[in-house]
C-alpha positions in Angstrom: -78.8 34.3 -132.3 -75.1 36.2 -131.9 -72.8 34.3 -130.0 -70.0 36.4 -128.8 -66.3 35.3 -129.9 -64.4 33.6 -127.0 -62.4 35.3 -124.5 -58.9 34.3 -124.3 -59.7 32.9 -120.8 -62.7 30.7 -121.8 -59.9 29.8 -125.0 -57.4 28.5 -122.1 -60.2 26.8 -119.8 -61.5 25.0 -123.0 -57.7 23.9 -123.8 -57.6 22.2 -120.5 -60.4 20.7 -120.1 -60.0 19.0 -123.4 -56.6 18.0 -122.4 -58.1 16.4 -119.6 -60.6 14.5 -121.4 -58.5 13.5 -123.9 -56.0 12.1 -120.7 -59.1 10.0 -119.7 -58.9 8.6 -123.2 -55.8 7.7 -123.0 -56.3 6.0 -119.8 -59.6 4.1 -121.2 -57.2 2.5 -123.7 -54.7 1.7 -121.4 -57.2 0.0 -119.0 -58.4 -1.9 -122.1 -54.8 -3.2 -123.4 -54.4 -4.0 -119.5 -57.8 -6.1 -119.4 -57.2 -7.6 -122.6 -53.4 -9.0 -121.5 -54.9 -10.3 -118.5 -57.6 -12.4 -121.0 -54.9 -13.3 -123.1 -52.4 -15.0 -120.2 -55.5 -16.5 -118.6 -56.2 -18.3 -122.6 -52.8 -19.3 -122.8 -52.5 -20.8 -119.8 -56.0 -22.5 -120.2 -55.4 -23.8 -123.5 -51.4 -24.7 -123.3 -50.6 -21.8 -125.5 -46.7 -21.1 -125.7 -44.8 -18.0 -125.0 -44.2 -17.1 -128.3 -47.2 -16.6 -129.2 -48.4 -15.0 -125.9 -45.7 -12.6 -126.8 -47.3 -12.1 -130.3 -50.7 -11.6 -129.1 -48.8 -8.5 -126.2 -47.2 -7.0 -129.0 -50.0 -6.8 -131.5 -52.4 -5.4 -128.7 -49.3 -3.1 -127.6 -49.3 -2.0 -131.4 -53.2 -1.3 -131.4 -52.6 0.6 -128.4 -50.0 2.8 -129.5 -52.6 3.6 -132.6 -55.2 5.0 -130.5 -53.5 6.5 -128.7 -51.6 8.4 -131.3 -54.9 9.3 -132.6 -56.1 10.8 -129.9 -53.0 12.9 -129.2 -53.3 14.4 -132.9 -56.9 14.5 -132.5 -55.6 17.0 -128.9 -53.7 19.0 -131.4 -56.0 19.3 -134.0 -58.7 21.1 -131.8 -56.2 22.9 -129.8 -55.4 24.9 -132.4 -58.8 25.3 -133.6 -59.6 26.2 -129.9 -56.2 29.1 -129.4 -57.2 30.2 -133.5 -58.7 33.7 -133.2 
């Protein structure tokens, strides 16, 4: 079956609505890091746990965070310029 190429409108309307799924990545992960913060003051305050290593825990799941989330920005780049390519 021939598939027409896409018009450089459908190439624009593609680009942002993948920009705007890719934003509700970005948001998933941030709701994750927030749920999981939340687990980890309510355990440390449970179990006696000292600041230091609440702090730990933040900036490990802050690092883990910043990870996917890079990912997922060069993942946006990646297929925008497979989406703009002609």
């Amino acid at each position: 079956v021939p598939v027409p190429s896409l018009s450089e409108e459908r190439r624009v309307e593609l680009t942002k609505f993948m920009h705007k799924l890719i934003e509700e990545g970005r948001i998933a992960v941030r709701n994750v890091r927030r749920d999981a913060l939340h687990q980890v003051h309510d355990y440390g305050k449970q179990e006696n746990i000292s600041e230091d290593e609440i702090k730990g825990r933040e900036t490990d799941l802050q690092d883990i965070t910043d990870e996917h989330i890079k990912e997922l920005n060069s993942q946006q780049e990646k297929k925008e310029q497979e989406i703009l390519e002609v």
